[in-house]
PDB file of N, CA, C and O in Angstrom:
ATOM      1  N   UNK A   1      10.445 -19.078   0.296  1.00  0.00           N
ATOM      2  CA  UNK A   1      10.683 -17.849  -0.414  1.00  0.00           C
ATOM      3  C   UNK A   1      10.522 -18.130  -1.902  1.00  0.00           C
ATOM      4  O   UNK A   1      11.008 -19.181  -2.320  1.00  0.00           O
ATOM      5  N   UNK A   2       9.812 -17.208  -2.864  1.00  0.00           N
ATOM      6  CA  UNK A   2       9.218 -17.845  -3.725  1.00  0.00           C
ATOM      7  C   UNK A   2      10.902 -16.839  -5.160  1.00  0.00           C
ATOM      8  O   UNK A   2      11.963 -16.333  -4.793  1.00  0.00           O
ATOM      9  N   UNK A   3      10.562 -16.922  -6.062  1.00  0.00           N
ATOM     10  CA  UNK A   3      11.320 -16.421  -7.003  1.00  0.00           C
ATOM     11  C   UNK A   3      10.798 -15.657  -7.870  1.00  0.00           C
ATOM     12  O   UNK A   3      10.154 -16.204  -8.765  1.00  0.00           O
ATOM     13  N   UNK A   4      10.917 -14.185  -7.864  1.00  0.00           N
ATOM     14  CA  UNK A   4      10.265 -13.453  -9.026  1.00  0.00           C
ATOM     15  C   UNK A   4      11.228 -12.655 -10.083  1.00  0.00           C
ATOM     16  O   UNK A   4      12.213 -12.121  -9.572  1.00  0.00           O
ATOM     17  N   UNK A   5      11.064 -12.517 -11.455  1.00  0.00           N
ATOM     18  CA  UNK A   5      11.867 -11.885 -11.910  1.00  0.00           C
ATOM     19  C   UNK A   5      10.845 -10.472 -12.206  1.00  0.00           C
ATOM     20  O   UNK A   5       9.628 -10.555 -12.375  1.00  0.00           O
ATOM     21  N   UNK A   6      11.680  -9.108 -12.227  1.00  0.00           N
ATOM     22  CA  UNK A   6      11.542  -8.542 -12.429  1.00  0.00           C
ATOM     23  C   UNK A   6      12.303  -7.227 -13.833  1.00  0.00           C
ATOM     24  O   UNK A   6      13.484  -6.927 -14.004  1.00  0.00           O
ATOM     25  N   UNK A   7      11.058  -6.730 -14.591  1.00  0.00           N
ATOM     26  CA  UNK A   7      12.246  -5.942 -15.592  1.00  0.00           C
ATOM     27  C   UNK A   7      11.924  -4.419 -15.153  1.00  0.00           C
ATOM     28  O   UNK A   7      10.813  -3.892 -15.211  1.00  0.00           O
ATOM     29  N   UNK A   8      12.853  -3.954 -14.804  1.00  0.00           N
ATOM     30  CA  UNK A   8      12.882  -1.978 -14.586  1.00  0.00           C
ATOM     31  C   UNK A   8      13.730  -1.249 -15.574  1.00  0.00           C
ATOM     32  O   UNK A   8      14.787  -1.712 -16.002  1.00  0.00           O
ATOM     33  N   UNK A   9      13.284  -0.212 -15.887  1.00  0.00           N
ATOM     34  CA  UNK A   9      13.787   0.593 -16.704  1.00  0.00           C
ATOM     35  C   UNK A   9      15.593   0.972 -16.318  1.00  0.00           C
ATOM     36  O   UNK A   9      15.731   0.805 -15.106  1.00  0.00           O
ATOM     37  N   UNK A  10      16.396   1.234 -16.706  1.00  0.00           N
ATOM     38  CA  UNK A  10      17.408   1.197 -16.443  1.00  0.00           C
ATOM     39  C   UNK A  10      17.616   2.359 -15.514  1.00  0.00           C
ATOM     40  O   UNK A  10      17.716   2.240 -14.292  1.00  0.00           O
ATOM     41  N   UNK A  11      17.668   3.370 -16.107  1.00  0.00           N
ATOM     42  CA  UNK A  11      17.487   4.134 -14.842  1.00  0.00           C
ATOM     43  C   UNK A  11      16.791   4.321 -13.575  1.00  0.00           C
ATOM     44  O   UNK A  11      16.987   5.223 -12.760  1.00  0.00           O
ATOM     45  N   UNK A  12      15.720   3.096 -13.487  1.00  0.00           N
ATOM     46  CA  UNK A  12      14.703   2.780 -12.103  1.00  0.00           C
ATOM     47  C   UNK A  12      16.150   2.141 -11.594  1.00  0.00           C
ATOM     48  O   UNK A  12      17.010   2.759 -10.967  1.00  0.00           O
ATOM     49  N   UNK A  13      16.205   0.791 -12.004  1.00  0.00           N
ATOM     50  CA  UNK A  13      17.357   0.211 -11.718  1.00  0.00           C
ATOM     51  C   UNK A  13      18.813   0.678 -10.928  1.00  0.00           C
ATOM     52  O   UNK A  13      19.373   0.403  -9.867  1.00  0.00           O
ATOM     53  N   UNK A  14      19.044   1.466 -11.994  1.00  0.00           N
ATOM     54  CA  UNK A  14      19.994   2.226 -11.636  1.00  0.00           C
ATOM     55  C   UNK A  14      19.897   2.732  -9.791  1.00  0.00           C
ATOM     56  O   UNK A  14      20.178   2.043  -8.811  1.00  0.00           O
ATOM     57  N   UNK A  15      19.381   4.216  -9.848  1.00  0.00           N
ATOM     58  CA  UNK A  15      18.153   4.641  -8.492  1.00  0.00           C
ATOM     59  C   UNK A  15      18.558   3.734  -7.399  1.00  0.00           C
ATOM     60  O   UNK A  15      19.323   4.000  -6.471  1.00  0.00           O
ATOM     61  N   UNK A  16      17.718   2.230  -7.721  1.00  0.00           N
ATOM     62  CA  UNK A  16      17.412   1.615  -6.933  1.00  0.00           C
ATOM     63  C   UNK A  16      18.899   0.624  -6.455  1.00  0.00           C
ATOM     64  O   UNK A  16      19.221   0.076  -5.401  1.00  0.00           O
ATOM     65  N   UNK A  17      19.461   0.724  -7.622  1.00  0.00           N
ATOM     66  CA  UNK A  17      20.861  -0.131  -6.896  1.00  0.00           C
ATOM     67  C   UNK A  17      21.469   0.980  -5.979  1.00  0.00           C
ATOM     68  O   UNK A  17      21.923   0.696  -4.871  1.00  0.00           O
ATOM     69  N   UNK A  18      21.464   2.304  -6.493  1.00  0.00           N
ATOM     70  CA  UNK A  18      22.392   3.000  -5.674  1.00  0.00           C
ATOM     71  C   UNK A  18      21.957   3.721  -4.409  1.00  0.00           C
ATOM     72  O   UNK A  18      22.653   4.190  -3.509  1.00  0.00           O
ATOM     73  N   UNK A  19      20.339   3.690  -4.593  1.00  0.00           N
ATOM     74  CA  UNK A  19      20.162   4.037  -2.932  1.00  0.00           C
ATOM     75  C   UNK A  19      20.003   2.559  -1.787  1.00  0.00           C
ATOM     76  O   UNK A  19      20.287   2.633  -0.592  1.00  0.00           O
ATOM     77  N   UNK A  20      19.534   1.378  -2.419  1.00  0.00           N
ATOM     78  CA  UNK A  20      19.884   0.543  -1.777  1.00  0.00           C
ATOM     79  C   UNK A  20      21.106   0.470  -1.081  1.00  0.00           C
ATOM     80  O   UNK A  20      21.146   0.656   0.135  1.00  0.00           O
ATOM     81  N   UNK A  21      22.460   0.123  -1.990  1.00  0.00           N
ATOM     82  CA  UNK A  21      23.752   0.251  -1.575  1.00  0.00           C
ATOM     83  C   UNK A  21      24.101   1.740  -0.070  1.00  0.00           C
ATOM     84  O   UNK A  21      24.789   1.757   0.951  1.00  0.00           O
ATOM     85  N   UNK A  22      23.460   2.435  -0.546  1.00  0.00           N
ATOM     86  CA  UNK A  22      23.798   3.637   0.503  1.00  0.00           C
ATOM     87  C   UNK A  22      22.892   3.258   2.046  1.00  0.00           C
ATOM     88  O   UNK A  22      23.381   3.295   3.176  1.00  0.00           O
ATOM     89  N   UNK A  23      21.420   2.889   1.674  1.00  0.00           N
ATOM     90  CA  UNK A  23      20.776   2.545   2.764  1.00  0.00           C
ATOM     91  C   UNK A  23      21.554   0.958   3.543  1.00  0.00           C
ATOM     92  O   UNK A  23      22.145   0.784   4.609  1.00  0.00           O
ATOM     93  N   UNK A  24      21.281   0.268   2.697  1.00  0.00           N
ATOM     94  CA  UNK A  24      21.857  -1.288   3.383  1.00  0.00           C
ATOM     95  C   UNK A  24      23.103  -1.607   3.161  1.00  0.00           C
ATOM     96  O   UNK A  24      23.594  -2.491   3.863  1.00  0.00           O
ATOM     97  N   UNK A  25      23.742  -1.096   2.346  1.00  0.00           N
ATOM     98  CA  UNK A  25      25.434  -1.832   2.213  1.00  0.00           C
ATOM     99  C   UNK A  25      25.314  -2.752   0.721  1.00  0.00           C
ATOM    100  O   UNK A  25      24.215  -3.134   0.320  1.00  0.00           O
ATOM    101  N   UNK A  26      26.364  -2.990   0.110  1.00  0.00           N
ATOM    102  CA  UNK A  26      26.407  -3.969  -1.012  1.00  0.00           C
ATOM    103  C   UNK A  26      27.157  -5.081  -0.419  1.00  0.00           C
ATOM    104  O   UNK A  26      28.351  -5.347  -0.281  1.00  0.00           O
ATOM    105  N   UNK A  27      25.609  -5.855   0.001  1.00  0.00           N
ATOM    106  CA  UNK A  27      25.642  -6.875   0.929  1.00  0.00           C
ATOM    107  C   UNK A  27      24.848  -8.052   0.106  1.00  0.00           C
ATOM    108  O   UNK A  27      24.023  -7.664  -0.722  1.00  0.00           O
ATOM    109  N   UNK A  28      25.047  -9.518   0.284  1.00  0.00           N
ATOM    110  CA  UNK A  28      24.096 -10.699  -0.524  1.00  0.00           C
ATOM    111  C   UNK A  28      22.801 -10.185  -0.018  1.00  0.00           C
ATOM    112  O   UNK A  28      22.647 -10.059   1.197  1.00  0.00           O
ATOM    113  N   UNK A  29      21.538  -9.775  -1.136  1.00  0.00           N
ATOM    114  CA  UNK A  29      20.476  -9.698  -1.027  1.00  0.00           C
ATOM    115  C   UNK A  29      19.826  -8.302  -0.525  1.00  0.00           C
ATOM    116  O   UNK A  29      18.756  -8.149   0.065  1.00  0.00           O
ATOM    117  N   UNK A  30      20.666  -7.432  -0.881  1.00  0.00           N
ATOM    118  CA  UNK A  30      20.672  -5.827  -0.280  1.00  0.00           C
ATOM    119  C   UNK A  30      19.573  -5.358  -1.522  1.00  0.00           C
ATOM    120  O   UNK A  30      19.016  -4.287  -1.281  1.00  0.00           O
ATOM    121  N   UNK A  31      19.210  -5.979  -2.743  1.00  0.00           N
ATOM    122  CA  UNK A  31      18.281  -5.725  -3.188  1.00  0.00           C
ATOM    123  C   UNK A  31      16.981  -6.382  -3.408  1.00  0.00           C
ATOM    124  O   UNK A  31      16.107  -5.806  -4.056  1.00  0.00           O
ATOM    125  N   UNK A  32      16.855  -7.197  -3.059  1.00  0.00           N
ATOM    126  CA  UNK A  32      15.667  -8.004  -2.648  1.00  0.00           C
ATOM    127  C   UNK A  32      15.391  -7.407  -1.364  1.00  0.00           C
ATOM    128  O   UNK A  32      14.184  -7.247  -1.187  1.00  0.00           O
ATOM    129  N   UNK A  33      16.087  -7.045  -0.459  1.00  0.00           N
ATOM    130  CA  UNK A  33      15.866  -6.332   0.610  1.00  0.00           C
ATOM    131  C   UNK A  33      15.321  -5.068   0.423  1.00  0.00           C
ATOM    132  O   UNK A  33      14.636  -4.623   1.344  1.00  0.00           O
ATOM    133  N   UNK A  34      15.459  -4.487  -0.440  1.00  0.00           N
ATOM    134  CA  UNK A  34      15.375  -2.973  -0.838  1.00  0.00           C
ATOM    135  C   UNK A  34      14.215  -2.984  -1.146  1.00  0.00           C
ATOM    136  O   UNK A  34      13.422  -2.345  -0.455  1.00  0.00           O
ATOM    137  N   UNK A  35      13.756  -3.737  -2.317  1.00  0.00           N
ATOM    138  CA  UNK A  35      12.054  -4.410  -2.798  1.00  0.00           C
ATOM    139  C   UNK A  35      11.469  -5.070  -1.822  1.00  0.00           C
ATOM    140  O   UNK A  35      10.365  -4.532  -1.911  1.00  0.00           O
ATOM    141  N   UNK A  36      11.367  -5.752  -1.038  1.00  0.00           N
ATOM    142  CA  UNK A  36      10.639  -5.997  -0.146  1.00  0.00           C
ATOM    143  C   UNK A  36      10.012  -4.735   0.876  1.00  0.00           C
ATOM    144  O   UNK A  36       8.933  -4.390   1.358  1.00  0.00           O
ATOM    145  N   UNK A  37      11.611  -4.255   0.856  1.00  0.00           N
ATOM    146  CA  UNK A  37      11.019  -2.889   1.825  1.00  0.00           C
ATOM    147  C   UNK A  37       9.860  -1.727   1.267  1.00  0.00           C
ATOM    148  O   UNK A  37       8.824  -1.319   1.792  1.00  0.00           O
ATOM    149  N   UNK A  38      10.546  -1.381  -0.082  1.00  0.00           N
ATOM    150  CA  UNK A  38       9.541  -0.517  -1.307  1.00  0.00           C
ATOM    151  C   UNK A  38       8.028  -0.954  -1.039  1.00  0.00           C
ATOM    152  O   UNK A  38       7.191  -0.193  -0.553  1.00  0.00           O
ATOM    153  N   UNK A  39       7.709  -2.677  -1.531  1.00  0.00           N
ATOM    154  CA  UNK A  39       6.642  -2.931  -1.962  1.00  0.00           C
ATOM    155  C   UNK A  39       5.919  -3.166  -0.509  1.00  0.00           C
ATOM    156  O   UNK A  39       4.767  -3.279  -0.925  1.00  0.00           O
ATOM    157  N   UNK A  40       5.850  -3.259   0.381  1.00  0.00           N
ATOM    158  CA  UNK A  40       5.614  -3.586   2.100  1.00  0.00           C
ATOM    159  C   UNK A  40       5.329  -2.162   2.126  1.00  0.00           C
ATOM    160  O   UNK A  40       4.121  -2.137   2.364  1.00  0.00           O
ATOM    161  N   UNK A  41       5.809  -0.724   1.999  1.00  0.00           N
ATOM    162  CA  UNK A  41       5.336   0.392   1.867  1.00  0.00           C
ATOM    163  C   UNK A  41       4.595   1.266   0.897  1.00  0.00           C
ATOM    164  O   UNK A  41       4.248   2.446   0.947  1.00  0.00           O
ATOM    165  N   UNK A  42       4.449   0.246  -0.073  1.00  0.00           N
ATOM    166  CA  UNK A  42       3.670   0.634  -1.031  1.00  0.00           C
ATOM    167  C   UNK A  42       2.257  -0.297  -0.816  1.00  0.00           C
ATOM    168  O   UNK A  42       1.191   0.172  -1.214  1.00  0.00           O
ATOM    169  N   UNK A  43       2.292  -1.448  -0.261  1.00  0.00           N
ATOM    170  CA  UNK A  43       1.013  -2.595   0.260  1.00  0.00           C
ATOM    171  C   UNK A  43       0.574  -1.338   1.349  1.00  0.00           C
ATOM    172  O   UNK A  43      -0.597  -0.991   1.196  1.00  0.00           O
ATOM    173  N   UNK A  44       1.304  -0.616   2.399  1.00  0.00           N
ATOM    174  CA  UNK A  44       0.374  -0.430   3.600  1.00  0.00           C
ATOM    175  C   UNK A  44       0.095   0.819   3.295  1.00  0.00           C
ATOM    176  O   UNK A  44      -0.774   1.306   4.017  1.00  0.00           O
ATOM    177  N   UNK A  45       0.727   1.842   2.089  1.00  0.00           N
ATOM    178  CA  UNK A  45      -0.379   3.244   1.754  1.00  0.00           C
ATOM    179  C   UNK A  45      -1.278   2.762   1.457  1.00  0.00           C
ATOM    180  O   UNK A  45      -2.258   2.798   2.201  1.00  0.00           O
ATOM    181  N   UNK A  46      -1.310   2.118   0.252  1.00  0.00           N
ATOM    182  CA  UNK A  46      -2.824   1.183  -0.613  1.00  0.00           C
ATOM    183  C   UNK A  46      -3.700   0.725   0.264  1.00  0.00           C
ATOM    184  O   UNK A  46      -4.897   0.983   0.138  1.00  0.00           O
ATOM    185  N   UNK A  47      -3.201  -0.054   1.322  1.00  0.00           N
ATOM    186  CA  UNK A  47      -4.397  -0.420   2.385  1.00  0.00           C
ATOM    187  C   UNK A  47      -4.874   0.669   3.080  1.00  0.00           C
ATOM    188  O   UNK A  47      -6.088   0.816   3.216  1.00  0.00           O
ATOM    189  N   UNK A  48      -4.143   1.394   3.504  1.00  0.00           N
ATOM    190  CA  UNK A  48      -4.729   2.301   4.658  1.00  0.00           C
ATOM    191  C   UNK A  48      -5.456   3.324   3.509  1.00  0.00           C
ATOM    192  O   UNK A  48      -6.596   3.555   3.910  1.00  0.00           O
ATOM    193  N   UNK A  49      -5.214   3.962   2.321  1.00  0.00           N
ATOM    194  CA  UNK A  49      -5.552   4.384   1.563  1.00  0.00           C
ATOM    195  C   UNK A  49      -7.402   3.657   1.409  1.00  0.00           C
ATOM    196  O   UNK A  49      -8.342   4.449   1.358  1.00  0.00           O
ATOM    197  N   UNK A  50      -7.579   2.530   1.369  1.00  0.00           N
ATOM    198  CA  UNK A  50      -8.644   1.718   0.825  1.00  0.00           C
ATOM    199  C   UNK A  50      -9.785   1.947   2.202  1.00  0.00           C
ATOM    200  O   UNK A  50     -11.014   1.998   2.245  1.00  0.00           O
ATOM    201  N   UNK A  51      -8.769   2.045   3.197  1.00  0.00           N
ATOM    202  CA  UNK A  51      -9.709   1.713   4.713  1.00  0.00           C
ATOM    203  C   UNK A  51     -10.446   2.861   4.855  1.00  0.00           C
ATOM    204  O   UNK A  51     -11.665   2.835   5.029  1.00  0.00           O
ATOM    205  N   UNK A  52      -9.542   4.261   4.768  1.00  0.00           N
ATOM    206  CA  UNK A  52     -10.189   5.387   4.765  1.00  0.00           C
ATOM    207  C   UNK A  52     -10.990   5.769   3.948  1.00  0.00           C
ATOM    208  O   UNK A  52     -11.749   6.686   4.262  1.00  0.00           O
ATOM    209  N   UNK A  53     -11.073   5.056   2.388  1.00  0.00           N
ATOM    210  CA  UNK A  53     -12.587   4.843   1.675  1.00  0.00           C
ATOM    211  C   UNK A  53     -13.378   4.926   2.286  1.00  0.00           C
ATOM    212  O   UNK A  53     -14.209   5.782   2.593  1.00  0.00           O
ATOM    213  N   UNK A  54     -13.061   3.611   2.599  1.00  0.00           N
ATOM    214  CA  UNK A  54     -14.198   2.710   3.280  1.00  0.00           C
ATOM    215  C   UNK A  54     -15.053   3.153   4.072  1.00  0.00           C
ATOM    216  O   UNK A  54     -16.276   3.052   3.981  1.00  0.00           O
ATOM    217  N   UNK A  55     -13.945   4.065   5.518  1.00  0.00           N
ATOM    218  CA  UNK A  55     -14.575   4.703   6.544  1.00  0.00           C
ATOM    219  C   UNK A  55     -15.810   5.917   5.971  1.00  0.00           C
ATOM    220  O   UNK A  55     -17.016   6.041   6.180  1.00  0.00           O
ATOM    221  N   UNK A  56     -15.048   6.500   5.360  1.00  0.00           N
ATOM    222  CA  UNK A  56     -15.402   7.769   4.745  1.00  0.00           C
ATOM    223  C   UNK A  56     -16.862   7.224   3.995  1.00  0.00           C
ATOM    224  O   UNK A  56     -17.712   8.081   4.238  1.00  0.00           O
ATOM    225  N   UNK A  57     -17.203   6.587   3.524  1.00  0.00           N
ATOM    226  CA  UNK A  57     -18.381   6.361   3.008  1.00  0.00           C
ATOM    227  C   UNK A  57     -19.346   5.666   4.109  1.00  0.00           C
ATOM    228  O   UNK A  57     -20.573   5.749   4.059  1.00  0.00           O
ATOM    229  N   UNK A  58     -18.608   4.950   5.135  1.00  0.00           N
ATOM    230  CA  UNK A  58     -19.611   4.503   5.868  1.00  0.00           C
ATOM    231  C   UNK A  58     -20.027   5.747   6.801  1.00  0.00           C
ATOM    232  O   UNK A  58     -21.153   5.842   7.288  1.00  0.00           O
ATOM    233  N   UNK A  59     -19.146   6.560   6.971  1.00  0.00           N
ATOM    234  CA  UNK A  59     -19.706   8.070   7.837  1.00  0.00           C
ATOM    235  C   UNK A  59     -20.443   8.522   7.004  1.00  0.00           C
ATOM    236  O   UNK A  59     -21.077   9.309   7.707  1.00  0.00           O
ATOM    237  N   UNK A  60     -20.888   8.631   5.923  1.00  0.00           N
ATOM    238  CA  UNK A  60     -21.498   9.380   4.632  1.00  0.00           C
ATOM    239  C   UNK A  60     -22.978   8.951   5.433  1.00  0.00           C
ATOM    240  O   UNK A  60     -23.724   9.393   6.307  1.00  0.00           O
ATOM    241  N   UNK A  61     -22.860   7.824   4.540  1.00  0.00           N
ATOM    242  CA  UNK A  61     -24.034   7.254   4.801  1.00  0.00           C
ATOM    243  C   UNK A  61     -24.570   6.608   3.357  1.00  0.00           C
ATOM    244  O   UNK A  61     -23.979   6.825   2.299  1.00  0.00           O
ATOM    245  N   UNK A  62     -25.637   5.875   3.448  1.00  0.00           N
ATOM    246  CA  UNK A  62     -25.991   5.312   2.115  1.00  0.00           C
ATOM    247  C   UNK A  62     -27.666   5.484   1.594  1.00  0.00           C
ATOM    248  O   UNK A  62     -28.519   5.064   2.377  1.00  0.00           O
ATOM    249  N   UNK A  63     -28.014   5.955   0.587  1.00  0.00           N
ATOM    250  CA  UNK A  63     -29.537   6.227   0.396  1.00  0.00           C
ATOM    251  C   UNK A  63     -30.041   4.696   0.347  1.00  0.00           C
ATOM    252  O   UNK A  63     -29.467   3.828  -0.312  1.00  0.00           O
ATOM    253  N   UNK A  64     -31.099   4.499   1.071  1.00  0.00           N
ATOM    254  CA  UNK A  64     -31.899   3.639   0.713  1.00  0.00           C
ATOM    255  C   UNK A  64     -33.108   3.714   0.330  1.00  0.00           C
ATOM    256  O   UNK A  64     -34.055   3.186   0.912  1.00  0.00           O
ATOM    257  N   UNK A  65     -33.161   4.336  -0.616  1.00  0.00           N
ATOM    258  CA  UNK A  65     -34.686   4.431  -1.338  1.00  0.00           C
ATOM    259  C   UNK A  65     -34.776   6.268  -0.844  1.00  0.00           C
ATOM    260  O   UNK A  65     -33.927   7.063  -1.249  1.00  0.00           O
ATOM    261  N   UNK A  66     -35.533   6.542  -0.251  1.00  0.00           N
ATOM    262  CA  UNK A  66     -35.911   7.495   0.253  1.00  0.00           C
ATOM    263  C   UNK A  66     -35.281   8.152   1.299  1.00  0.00           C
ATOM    264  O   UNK A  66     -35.037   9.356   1.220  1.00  0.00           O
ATOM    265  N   UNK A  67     -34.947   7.384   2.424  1.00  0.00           N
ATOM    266  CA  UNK A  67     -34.194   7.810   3.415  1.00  0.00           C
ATOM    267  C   UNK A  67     -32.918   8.073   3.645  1.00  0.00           C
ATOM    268  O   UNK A  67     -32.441   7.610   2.609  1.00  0.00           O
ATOM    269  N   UNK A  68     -32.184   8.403   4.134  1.00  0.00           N
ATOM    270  CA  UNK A  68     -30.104   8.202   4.075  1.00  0.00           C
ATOM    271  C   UNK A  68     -30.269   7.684   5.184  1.00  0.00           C
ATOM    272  O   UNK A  68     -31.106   8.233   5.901  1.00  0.00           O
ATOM    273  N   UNK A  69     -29.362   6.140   5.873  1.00  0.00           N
ATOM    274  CA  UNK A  69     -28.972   5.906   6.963  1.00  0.00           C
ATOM    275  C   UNK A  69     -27.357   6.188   7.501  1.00  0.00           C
ATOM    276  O   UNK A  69     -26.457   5.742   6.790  1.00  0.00           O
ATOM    277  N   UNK A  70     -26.994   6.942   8.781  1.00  0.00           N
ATOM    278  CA  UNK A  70     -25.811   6.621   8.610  1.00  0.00           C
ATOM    279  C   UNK A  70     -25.559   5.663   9.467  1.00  0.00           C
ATOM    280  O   UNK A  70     -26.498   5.253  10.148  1.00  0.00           O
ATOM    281  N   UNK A  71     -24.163   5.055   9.643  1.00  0.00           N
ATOM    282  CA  UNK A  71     -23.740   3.938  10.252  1.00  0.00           C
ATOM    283  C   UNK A  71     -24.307   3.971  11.689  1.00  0.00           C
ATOM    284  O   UNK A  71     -24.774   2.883  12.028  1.00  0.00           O
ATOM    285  N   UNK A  72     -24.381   4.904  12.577  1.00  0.00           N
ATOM    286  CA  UNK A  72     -24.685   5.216  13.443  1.00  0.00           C
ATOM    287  C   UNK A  72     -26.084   5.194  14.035  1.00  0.00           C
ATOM    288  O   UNK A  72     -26.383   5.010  15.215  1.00  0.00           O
ATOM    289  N   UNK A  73     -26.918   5.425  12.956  1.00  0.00           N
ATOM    290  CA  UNK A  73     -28.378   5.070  13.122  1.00  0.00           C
ATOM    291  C   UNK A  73     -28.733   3.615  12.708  1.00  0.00           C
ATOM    292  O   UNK A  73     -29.602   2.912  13.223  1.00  0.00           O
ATOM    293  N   UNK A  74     -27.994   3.327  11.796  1.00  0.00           N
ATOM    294  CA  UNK A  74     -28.394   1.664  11.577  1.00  0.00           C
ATOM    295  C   UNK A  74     -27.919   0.949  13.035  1.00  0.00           C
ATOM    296  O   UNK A  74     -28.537  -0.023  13.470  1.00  0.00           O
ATOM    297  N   UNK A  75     -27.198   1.308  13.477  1.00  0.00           N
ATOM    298  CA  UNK A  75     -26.684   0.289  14.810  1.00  0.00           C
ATOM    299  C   UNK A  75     -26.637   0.321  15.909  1.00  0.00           C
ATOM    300  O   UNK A  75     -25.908  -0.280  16.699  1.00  0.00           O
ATOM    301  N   UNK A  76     -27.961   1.524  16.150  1.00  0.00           N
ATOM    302  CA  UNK A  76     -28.640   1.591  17.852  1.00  0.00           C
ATOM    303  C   UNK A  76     -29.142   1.086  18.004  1.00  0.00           C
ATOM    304  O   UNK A  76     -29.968   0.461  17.339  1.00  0.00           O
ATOM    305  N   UNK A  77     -28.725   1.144  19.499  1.00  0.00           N
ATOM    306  CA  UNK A  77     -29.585  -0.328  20.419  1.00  0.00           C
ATOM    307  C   UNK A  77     -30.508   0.869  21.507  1.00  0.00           C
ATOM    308  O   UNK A  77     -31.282   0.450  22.368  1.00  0.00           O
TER     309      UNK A  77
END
């Protein structure tokens, strides 16, 4: 487990001590718990956020010169 410090605005802080405390208890590590949980749900919008890019342009399709291929025509057999 690695060690990070972090600085939040006081009133983030604040927020975050007191809905922690209500969700987990004022328990050893109820806020490192709280941030782990935050940033783990803030990692998997961002990803799934990035994937549906992704998808979304590969359904598009991409010009190559003259033609548009979409994913679907590049990869018949």
């Amino acid at each position: 487990m690695g060690i990070l410090t972090v600085s939040l605005d006081n009133e983030v802080e604040e927020r975050l001590r007191r809905l922690a405390a209500q969700r987990l208890g004022k328990r050893k590590g109820y806020l490192s718990e709280a941030l782990e949980q935050a940033i783990n749900l803030w990692a998997k919008k961002e990803e799934t956020g990035a994937e549906s890019k992704m998808m979304a342009l590969l359904k598009k399709g991409f010009k190559m010169g003259k033609v548009t291929y979409s994913r679907e025509e590049l990869h018949e057999r």
